[in-house]
PDB file of the backbone (N, CA, C, O) and the ligand in Angstrom, with CONECT records:
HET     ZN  A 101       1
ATOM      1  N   UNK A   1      81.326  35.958  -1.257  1.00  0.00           N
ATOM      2  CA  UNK A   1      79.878  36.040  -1.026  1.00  0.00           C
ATOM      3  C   UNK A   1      79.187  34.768  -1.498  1.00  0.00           C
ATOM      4  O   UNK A   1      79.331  34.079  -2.507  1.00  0.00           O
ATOM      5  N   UNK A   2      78.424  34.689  -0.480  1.00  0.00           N
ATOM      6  CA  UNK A   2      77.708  33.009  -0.758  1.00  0.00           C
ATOM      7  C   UNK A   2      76.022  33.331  -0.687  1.00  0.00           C
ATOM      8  O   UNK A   2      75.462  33.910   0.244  1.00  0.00           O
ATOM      9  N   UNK A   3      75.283  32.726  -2.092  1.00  0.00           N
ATOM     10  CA  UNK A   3      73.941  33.390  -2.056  1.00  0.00           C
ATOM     11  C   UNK A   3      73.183  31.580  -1.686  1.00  0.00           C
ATOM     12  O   UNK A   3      73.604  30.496  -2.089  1.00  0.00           O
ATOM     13  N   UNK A   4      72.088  31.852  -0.877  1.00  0.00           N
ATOM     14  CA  UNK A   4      71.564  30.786  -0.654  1.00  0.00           C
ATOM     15  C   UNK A   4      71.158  30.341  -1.782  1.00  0.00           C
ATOM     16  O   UNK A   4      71.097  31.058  -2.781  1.00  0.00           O
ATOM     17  N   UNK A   5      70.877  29.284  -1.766  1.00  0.00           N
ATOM     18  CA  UNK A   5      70.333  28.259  -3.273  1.00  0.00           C
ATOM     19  C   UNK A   5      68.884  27.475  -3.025  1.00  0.00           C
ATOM     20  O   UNK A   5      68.483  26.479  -3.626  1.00  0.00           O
ATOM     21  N   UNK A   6      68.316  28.105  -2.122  1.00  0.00           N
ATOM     22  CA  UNK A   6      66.818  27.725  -1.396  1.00  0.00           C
ATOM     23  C   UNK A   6      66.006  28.929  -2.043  1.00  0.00           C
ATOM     24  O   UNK A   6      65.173  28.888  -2.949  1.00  0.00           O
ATOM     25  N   UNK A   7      66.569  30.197  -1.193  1.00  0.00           N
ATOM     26  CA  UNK A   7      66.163  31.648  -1.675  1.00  0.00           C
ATOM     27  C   UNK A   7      66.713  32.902  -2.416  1.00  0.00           C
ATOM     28  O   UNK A   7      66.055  33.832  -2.883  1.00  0.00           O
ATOM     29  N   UNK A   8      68.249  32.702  -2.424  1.00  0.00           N
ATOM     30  CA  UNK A   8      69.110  33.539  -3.330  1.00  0.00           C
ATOM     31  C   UNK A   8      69.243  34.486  -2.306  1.00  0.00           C
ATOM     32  O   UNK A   8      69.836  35.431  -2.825  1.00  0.00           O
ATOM     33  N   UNK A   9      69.076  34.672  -1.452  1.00  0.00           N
ATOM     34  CA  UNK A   9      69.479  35.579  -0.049  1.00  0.00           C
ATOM     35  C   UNK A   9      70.660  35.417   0.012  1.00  0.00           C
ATOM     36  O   UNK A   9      71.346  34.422  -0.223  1.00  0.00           O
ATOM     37  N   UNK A  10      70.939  36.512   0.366  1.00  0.00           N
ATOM     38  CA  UNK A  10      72.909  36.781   0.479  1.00  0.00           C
ATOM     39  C   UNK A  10      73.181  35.836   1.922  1.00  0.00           C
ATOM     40  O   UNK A  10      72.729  36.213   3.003  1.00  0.00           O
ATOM     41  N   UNK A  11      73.788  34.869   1.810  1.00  0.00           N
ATOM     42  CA  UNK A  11      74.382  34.502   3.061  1.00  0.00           C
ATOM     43  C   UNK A  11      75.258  34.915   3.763  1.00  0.00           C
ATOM     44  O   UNK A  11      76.044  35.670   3.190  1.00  0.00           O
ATOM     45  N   UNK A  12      75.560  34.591   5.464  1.00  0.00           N
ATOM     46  CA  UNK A  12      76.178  35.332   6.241  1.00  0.00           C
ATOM     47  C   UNK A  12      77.044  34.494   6.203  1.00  0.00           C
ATOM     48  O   UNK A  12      76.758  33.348   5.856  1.00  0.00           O
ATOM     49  N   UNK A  13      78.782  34.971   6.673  1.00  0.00           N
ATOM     50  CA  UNK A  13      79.768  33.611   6.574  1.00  0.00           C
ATOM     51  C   UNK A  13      80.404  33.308   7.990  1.00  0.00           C
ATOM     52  O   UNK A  13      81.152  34.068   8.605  1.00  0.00           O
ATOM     53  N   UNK A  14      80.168  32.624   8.210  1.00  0.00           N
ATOM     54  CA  UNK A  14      81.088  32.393   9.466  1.00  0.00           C
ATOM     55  C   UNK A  14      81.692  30.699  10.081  1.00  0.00           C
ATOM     56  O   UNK A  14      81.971  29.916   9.173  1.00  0.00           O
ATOM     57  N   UNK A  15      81.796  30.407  10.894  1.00  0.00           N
ATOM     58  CA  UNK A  15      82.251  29.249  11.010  1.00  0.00           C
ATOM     59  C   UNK A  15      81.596  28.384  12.487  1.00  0.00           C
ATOM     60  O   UNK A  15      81.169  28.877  13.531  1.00  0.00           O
ATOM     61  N   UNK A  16      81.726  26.897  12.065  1.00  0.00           N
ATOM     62  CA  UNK A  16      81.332  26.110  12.745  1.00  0.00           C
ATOM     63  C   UNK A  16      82.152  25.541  13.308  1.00  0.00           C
ATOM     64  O   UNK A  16      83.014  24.994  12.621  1.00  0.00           O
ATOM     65  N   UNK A  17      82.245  25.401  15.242  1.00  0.00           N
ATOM     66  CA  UNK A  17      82.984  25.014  15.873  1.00  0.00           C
ATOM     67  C   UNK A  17      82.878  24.073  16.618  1.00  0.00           C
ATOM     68  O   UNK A  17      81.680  23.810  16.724  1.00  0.00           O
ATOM     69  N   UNK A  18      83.590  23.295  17.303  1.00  0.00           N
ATOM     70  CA  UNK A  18      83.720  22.045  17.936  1.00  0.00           C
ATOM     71  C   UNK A  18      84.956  21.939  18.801  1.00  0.00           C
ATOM     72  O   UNK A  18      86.039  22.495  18.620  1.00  0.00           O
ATOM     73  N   UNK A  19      84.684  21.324  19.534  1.00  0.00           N
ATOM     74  CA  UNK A  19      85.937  21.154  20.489  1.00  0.00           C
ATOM     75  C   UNK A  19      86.571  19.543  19.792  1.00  0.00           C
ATOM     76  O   UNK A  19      87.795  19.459  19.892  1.00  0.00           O
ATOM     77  N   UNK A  20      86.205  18.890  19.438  1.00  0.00           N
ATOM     78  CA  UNK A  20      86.287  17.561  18.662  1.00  0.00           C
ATOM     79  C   UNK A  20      86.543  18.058  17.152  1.00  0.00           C
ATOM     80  O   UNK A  20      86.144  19.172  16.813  1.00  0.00           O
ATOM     81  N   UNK A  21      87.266  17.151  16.186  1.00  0.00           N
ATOM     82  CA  UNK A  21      86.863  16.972  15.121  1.00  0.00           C
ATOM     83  C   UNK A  21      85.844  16.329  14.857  1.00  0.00           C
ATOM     84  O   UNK A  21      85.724  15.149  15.188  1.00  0.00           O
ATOM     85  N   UNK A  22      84.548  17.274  13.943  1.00  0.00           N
ATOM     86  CA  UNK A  22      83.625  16.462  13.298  1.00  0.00           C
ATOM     87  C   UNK A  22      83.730  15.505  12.188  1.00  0.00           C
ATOM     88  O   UNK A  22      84.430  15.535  11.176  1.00  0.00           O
ATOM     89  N   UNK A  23      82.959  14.737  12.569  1.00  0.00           N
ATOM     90  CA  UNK A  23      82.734  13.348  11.447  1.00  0.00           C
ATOM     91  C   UNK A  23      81.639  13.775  10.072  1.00  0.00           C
ATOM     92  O   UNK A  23      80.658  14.428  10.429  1.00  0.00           O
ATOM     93  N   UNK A  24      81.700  13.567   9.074  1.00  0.00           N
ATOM     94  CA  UNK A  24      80.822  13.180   8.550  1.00  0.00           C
ATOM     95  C   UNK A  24      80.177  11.553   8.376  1.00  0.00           C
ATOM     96  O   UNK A  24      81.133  10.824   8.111  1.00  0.00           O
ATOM     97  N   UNK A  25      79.169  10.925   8.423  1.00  0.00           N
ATOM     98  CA  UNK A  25      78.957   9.659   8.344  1.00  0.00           C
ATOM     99  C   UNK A  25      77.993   9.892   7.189  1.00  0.00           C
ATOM    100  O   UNK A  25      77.220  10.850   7.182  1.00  0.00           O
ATOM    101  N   UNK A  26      78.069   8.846   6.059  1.00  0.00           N
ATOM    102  CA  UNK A  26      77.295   8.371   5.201  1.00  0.00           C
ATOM    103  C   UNK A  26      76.052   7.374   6.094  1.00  0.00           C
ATOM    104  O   UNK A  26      76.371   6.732   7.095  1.00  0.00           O
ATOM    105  N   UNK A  27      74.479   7.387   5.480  1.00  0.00           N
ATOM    106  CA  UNK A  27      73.452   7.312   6.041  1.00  0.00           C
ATOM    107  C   UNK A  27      73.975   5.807   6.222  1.00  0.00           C
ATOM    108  O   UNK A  27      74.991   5.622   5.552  1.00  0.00           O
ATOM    109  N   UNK A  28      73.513   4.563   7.021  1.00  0.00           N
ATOM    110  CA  UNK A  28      73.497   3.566   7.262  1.00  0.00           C
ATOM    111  C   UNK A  28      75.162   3.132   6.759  1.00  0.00           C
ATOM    112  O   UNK A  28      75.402   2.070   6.185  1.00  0.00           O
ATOM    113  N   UNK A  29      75.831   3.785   6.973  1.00  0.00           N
ATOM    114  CA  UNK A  29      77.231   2.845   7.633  1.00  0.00           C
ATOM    115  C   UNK A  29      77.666   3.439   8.791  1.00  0.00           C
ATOM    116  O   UNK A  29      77.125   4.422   9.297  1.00  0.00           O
ATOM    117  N   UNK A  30      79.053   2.620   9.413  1.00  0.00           N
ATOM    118  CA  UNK A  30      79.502   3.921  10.668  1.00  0.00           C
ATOM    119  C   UNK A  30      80.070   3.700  10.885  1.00  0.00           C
ATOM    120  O   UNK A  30      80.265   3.252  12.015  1.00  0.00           O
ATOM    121  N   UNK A  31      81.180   3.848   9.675  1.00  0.00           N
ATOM    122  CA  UNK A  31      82.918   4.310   9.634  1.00  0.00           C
ATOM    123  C   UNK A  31      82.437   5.661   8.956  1.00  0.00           C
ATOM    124  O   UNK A  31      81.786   5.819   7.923  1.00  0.00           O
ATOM    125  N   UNK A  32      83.038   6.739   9.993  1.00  0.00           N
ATOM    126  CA  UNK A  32      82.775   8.134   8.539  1.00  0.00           C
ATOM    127  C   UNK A  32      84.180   8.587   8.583  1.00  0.00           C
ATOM    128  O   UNK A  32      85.226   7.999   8.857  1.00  0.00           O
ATOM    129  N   UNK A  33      83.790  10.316   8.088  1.00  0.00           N
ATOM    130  CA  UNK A  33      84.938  10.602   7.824  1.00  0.00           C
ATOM    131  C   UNK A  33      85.395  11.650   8.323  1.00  0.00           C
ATOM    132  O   UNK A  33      84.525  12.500   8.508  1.00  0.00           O
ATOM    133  N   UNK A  34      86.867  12.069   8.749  1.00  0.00           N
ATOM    134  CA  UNK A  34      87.008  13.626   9.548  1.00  0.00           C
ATOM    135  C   UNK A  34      87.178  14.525   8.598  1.00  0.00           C
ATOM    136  O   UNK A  34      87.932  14.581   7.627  1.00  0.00           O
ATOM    137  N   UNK A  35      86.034  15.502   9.199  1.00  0.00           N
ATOM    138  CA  UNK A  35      86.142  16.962   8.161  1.00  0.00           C
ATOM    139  C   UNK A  35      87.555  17.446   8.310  1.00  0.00           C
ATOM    140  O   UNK A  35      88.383  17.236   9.197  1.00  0.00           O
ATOM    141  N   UNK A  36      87.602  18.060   7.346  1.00  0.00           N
ATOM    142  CA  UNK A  36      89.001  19.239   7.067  1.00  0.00           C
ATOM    143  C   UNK A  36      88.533  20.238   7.994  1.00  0.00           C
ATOM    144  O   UNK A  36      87.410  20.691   7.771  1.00  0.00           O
ATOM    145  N   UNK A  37      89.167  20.668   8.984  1.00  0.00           N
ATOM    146  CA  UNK A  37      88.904  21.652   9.857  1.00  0.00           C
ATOM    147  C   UNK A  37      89.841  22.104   9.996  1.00  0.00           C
ATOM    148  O   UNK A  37      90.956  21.599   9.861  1.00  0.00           O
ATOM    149  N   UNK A  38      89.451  23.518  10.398  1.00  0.00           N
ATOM    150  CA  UNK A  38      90.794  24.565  10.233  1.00  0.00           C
ATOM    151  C   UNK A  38      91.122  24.949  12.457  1.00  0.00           C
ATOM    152  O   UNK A  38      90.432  24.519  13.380  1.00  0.00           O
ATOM    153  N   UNK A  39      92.114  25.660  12.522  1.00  0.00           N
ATOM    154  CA  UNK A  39      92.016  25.535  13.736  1.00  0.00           C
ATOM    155  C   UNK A  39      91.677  27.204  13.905  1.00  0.00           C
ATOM    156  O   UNK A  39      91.951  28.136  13.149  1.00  0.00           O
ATOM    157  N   UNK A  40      90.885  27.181  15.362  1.00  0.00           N
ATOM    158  CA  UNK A  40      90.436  28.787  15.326  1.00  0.00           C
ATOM    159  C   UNK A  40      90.260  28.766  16.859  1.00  0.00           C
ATOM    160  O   UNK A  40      89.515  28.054  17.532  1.00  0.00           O
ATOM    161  N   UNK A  41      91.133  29.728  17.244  1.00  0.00           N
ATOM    162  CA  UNK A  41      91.637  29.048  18.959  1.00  0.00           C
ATOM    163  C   UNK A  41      91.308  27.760  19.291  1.00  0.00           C
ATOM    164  O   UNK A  41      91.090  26.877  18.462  1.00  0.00           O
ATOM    165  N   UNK A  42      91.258  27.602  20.707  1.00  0.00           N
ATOM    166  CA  UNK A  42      91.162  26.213  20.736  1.00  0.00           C
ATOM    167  C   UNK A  42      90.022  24.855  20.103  1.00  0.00           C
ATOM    168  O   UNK A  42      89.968  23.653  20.360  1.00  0.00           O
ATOM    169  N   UNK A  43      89.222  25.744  19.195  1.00  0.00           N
ATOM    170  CA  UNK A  43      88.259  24.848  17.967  1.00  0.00           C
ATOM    171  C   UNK A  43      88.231  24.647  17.188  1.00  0.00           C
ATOM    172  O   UNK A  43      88.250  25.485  16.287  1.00  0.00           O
ATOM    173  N   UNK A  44      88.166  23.327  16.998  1.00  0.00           N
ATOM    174  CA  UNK A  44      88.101  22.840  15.086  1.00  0.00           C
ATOM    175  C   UNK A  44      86.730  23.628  14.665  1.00  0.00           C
ATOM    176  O   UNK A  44      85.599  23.438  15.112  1.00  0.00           O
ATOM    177  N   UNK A  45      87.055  24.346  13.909  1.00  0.00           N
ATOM    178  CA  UNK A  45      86.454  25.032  12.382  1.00  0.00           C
ATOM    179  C   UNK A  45      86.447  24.770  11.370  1.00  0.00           C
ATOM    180  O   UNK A  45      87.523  24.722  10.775  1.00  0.00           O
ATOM    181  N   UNK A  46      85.083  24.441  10.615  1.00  0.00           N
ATOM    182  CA  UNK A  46      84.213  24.841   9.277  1.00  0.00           C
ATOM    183  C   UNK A  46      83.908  25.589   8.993  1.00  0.00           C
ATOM    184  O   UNK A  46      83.023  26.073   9.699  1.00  0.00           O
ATOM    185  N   UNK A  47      84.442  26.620   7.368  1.00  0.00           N
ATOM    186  CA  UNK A  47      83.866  27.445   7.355  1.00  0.00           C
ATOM    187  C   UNK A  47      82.542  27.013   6.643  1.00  0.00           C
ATOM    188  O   UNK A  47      82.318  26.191   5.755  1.00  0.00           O
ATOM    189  N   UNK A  48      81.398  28.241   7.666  1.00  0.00           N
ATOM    190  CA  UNK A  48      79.568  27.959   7.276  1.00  0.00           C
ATOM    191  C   UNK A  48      79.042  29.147   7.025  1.00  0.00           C
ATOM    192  O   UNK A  48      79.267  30.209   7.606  1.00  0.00           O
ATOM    193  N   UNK A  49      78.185  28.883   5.951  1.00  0.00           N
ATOM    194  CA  UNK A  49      77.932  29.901   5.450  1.00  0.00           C
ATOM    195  C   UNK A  49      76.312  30.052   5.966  1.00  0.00           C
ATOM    196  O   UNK A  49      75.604  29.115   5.597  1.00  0.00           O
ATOM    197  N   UNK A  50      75.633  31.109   6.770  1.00  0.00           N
ATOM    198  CA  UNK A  50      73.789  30.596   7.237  1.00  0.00           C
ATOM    199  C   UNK A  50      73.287  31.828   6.397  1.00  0.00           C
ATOM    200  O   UNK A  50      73.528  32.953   5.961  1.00  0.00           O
ATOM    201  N   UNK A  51      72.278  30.618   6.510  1.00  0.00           N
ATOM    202  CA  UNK A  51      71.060  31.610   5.394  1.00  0.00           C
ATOM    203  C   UNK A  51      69.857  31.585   7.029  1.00  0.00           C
ATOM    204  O   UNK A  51      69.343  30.580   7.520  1.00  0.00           O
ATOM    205  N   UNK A  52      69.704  33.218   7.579  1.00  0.00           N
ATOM    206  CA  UNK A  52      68.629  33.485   8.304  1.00  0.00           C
ATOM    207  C   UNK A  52      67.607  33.115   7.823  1.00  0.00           C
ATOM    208  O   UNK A  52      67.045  32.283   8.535  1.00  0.00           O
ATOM    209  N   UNK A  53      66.676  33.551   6.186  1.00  0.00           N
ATOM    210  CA  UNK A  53      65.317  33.200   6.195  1.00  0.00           C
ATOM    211  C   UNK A  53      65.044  32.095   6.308  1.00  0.00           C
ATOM    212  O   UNK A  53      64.040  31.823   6.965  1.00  0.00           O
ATOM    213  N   UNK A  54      65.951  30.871   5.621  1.00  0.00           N
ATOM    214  CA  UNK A  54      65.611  29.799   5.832  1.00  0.00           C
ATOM    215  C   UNK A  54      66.445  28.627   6.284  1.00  0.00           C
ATOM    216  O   UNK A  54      66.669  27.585   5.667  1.00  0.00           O
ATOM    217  N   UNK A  55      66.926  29.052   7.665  1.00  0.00           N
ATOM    218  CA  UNK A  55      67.367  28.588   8.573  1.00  0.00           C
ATOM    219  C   UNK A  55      68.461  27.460   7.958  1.00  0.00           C
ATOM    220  O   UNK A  55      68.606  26.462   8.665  1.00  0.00           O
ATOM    221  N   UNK A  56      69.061  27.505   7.001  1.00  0.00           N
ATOM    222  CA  UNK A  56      70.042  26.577   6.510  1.00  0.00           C
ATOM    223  C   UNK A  56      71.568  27.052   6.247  1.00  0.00           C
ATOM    224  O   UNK A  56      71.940  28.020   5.584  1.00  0.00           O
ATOM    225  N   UNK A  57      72.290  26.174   6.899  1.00  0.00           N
ATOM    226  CA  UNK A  57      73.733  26.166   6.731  1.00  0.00           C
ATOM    227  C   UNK A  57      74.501  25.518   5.375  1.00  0.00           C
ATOM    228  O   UNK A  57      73.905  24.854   4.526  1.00  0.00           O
ATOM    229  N   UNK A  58      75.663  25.779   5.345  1.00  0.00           N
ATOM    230  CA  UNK A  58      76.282  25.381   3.891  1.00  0.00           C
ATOM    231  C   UNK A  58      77.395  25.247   4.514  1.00  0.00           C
ATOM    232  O   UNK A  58      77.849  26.308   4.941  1.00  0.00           O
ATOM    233  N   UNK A  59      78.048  24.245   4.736  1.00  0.00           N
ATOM    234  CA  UNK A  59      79.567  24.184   5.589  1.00  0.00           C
ATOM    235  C   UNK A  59      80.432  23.468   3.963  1.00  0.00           C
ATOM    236  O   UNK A  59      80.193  22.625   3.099  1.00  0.00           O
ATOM    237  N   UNK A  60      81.565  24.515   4.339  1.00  0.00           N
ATOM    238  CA  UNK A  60      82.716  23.689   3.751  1.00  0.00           C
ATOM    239  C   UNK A  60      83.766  22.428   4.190  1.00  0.00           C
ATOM    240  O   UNK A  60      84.612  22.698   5.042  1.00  0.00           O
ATOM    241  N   UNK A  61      83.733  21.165   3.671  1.00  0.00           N
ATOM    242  CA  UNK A  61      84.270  20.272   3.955  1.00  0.00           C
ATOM    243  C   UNK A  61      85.916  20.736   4.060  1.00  0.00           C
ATOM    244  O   UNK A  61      86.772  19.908   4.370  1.00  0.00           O
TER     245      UNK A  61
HETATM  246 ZN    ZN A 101      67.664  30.985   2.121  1.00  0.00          ZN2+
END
């Protein structure tokens, strides 16, 4: 269980998908880096955790 840290609302867990591996990029360079993604049929997956009231995600690298 993952509680938001905006509102303390219980977050929902689920995962973020892509047909690509996502990058993270640090602000003003652009070499980044590939997330750890898990595979979940044919999509790279993050697990993300969303907070409905206030519309924010929490992904695990
Ligand atoms: Zn929240």
């Amino acid at each position: 269980m993952m509680k938001c840290p905006y509102c303390d609302n219980e977050m929902e867990e689920g995962a973020l998908r892509s047909r690509v591996v996502p990058e993270w990029v640090k602000k003003g360079e652009k070499k980044g880096q590939l997330l750890n993604c898990e595979k979940h049929f044919s999509y790279n997956a993050l697990v993300a955790y969303r907070c409905d009231k206030c519309k924010k995600i929490i992904l695990n690298d």
